[in-house]
C-alpha positions as CSV (number, residue, x, y, z in Angstrom):
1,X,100.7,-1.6,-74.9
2,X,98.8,-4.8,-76.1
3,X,99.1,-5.7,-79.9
4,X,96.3,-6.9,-81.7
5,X,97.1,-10.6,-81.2
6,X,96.4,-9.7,-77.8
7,X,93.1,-8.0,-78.1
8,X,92.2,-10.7,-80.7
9,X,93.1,-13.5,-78.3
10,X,91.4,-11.7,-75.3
11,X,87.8,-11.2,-77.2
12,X,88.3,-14.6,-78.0
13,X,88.7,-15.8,-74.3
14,X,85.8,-13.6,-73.2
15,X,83.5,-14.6,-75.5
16,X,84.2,-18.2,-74.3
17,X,83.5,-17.6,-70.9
18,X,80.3,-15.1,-71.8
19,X,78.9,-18.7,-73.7
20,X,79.9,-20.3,-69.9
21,X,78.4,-18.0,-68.0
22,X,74.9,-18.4,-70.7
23,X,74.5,-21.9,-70.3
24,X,74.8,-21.4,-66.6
25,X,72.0,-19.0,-66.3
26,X,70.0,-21.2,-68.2
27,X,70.6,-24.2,-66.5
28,X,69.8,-22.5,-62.7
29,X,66.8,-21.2,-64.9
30,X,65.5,-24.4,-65.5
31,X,66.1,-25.6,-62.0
32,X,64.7,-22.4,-60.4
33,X,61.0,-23.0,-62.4
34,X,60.8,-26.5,-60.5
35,X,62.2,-25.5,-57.0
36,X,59.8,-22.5,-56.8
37,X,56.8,-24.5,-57.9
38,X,57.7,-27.1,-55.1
39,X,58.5,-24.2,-52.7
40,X,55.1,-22.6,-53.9
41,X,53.3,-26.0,-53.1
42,X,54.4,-26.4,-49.3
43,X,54.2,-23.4,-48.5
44,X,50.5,-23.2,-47.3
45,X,50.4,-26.5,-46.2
46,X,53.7,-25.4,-43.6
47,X,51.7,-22.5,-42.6
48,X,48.0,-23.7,-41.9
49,X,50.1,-27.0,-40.1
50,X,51.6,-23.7,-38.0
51,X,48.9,-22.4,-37.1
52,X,46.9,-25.4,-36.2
53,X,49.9,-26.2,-33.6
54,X,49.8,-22.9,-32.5
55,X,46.3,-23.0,-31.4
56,X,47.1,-26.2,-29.6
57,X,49.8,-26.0,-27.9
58,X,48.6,-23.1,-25.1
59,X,46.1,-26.1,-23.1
60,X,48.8,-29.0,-23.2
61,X,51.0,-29.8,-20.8
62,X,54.6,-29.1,-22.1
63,X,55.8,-32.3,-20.3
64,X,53.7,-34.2,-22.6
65,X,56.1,-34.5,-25.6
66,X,59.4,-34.3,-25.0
67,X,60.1,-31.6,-28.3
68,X,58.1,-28.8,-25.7
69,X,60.6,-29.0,-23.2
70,X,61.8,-25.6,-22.5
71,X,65.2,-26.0,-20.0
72,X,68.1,-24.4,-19.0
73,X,70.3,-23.4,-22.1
74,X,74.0,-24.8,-22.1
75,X,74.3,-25.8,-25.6
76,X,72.9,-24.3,-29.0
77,X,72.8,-25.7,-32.3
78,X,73.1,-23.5,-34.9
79,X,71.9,-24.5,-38.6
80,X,73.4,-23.1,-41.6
81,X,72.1,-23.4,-45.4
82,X,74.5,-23.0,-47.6
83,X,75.1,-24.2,-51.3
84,X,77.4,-26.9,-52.3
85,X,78.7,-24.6,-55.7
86,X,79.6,-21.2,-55.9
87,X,79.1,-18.6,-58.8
88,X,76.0,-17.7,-57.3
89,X,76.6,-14.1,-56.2
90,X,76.5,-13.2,-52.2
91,X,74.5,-16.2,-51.7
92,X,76.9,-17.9,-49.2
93,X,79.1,-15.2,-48.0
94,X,75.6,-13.0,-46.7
95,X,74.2,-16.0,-44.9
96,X,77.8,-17.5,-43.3
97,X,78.2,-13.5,-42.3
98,X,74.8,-13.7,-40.9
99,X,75.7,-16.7,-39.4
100,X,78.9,-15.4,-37.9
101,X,76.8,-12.7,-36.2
102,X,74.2,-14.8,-34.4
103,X,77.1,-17.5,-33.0
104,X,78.7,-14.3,-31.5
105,X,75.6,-13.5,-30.0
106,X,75.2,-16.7,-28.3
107,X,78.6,-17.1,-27.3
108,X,81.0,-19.3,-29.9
109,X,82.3,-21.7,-26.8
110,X,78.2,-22.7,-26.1
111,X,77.7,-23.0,-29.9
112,X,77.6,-26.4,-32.3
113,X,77.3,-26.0,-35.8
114,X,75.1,-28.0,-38.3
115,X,75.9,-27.3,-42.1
116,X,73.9,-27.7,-45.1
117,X,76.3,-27.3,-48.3
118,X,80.1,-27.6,-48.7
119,X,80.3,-23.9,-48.9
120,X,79.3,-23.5,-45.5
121,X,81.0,-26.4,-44.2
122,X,84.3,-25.5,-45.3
123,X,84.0,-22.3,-44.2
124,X,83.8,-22.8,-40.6
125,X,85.7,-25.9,-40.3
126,X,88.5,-23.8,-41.4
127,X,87.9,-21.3,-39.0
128,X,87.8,-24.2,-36.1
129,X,84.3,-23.6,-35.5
130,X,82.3,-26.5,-34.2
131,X,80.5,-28.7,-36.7
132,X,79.1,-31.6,-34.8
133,X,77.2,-32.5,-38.5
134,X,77.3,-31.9,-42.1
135,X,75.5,-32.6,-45.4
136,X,76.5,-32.3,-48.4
137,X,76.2,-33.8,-52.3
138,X,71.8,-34.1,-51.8
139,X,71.0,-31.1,-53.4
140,X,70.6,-32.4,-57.1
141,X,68.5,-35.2,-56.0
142,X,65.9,-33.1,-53.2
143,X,63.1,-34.7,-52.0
144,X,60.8,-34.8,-48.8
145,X,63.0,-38.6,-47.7
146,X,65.9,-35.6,-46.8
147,X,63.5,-33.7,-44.7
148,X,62.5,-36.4,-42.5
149,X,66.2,-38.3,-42.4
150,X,67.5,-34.5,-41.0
151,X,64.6,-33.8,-38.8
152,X,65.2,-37.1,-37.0
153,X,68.8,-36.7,-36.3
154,X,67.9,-33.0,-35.1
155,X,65.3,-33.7,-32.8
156,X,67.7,-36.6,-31.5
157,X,70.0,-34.0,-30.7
158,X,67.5,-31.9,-29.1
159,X,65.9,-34.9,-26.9
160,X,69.3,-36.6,-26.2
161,X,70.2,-33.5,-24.1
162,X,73.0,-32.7,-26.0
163,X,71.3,-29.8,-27.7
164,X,68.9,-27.0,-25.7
165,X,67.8,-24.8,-28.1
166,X,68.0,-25.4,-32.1
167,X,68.5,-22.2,-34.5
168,X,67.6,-22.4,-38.4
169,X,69.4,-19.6,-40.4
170,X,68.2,-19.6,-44.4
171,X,67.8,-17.7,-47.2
172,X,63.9,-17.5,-47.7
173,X,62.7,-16.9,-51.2
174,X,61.4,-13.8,-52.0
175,X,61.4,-13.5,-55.7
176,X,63.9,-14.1,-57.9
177,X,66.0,-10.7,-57.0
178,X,65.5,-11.2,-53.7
179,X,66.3,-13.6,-51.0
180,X,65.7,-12.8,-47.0
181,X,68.1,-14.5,-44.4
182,X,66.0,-15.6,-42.0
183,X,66.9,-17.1,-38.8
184,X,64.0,-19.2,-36.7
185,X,64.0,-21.0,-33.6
186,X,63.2,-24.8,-34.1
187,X,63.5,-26.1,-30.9
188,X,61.8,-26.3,-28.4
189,X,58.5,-25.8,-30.2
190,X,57.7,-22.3,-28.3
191,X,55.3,-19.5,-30.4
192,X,54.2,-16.0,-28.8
193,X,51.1,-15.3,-27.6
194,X,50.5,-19.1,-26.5
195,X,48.5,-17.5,-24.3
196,X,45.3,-16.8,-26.6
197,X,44.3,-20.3,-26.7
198,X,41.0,-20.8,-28.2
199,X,39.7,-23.0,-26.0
200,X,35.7,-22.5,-27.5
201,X,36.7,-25.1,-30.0
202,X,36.0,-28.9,-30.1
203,X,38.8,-31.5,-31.3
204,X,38.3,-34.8,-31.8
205,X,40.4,-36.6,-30.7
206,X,42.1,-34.5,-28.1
207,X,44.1,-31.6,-28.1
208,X,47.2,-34.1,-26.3
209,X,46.9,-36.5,-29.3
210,X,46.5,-34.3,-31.7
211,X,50.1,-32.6,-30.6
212,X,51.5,-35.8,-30.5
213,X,50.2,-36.7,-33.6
214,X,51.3,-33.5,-35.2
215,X,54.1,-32.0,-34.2
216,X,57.0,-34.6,-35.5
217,X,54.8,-34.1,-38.7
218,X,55.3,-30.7,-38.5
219,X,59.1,-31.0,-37.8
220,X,59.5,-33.3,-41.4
221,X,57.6,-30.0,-42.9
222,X,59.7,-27.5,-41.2
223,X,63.1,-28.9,-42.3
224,X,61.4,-29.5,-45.9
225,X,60.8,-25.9,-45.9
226,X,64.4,-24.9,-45.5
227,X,65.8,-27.4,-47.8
228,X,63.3,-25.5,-50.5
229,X,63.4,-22.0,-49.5
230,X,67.0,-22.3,-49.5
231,X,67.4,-24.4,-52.8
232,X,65.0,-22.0,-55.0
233,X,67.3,-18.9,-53.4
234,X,70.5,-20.6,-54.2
235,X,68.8,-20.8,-58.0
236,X,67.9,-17.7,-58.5
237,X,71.5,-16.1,-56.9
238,X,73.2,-18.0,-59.7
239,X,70.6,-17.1,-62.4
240,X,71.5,-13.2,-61.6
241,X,74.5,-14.0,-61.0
242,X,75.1,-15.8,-64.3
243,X,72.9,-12.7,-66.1
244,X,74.6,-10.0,-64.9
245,X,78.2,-11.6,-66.2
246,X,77.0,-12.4,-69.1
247,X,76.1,-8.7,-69.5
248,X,79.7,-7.5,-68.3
249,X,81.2,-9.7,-70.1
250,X,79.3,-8.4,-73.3
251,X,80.1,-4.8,-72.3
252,X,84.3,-6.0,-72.3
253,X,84.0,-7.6,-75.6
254,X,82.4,-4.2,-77.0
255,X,85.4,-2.4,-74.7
256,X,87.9,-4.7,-76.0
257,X,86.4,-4.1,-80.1
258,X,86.7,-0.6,-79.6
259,X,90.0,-0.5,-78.5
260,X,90.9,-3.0,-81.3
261,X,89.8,-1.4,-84.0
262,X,91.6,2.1,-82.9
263,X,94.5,0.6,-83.0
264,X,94.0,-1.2,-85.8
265,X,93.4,2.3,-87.7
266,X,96.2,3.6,-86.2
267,X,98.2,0.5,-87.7
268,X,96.7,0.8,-91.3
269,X,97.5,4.6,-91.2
270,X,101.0,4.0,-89.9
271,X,101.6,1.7,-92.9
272,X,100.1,4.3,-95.6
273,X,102.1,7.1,-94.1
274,X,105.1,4.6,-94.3
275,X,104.0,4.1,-98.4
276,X,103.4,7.4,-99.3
277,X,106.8,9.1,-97.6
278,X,108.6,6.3,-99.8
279,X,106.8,7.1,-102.8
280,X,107.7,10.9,-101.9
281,X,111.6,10.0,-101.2
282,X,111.5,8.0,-104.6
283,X,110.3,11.6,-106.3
284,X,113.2,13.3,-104.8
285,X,115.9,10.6,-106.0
């Protein structure tokens, strides 16, 4: 049974780590007001950009940029957002699970792997899965220069031939209790119901130079949606995260008092019984 030294010295370390845990929820806090007003910002710009391509892309000719070339799939690229810190909850282990799932699916020997975060990249490498390219140690310093530096080396994989199909898998931002893994296809650019083109409508220029014009545009915005979605989720997992230990931790200490202060009592009357059956044995003498 633990002595009061013990007690006293566990308090004393839980309190400790409950100040940690504090400063970390206010720190993500701080980060998670800026990411989500970033996140909030792009976010119609990546849809109308969407759509506009969307519209587009039924009256071109596929062969005219080589991002629409739908082929014969031998080898998929899987991309994986992940954090590079933990202490964030089920952050990582829900989307590398996720993850897991989908490579499966496609078949793990036909599968490369492209991680975002250490978390993730560890993760697999350990499991001698196939990571053709990492990126790590960005995070703190986001900004749309990352976007386009990642979308280039993915669309080189795509249009060297070493890649035929590209798969995003992210957390997408919800609200702060609540993240969504998502997985989208990025390449080849390919959206249902290409079919209803709306062809009544007049572009100037032409629809070709307009998709030319727009589509590695829209790859920069794509990829700088991930990095955001996924940055704003990571902050707001660590915010709960950090709340919700903060709370347990309070709920130990108040355990851990409790329990303390019983034995205590049973201490102090321990020592008063001791007195008073001296006093009494002094009588009798």
């Amino acid at each position: 049974m633990a002595n009061l030294k013990d007690i006293r010295d566990r308090i004393k370390s839980i309190r400790n780590i409950q100040q940690v845990t504090k400063a970390m929820k206010m720190v993500a806090a701080a980060k998670l007001r800026k990411a989500q007003e970033r996140m909030e910002q792009a976010r119609p710009y990546e849809e109308r950009l969407s759509q506009v391509i969307h519209s587009l892309l039924p009256d071109v000719d596929r062969s005219l940029l080589s991002l629409l070339d739908v082929r014969e799939v031998k080898r998929i690229a899987v991309v994986v957002f992940t954090s590079d810190r933990g202490l964030a909850g089920s952050f990582n282990s829900n989307i590398i699970r996720r993850a897991e799932e989908e490579i499966k699916s496609f078949g793990r020997e036909v599968t490369d792997l492209i991680c975002f975060g250490r978390r993730g990249r560890d993760y697999f490498r350990k499991r001698d899965y196939s990571v053709v390219k990492d990126y790590a140690d960005f995070w703190s310093d986001l900004n749309f220069t990352h976007a386009m530096e990642f979308g280039e080396e993915l669309i080189e994989l795509f249009v060297s031939g070493r890649i035929d199909e590209v798969y995003i898998i992210y957390n997408w931002f919800r609200s702060v209790g609540t993240q969504e893994i998502k997985m989208e296809r990025l390449l080849p650019l390919v959206y249902e119901g290409e079919e209803q083109s709306l062809s009544e409508r007049l572009y100037e220029p032409s629809k070709e130079e307009l998709v030319c014009s727009l589509i590695p545009r829209h790859m920069n915005v794509e990829m700088w949606k991930y990095l955001l979605e996924s940055f704003a989720s990571e902050q707001a997992a660590r915010m709960v995260a950090m709340d919700n230990a903060t709370e347990n931790a309070g709920e130990l200490i108040h355990d851990l008092r409790l329990e303390f202060n019983k034995l205590r009592q049973a201490s102090i009357t321990k020592e008063v019984l001791e007195i008073i059956s001296g006093a009494e044995a002094l009588k009798v003498q």
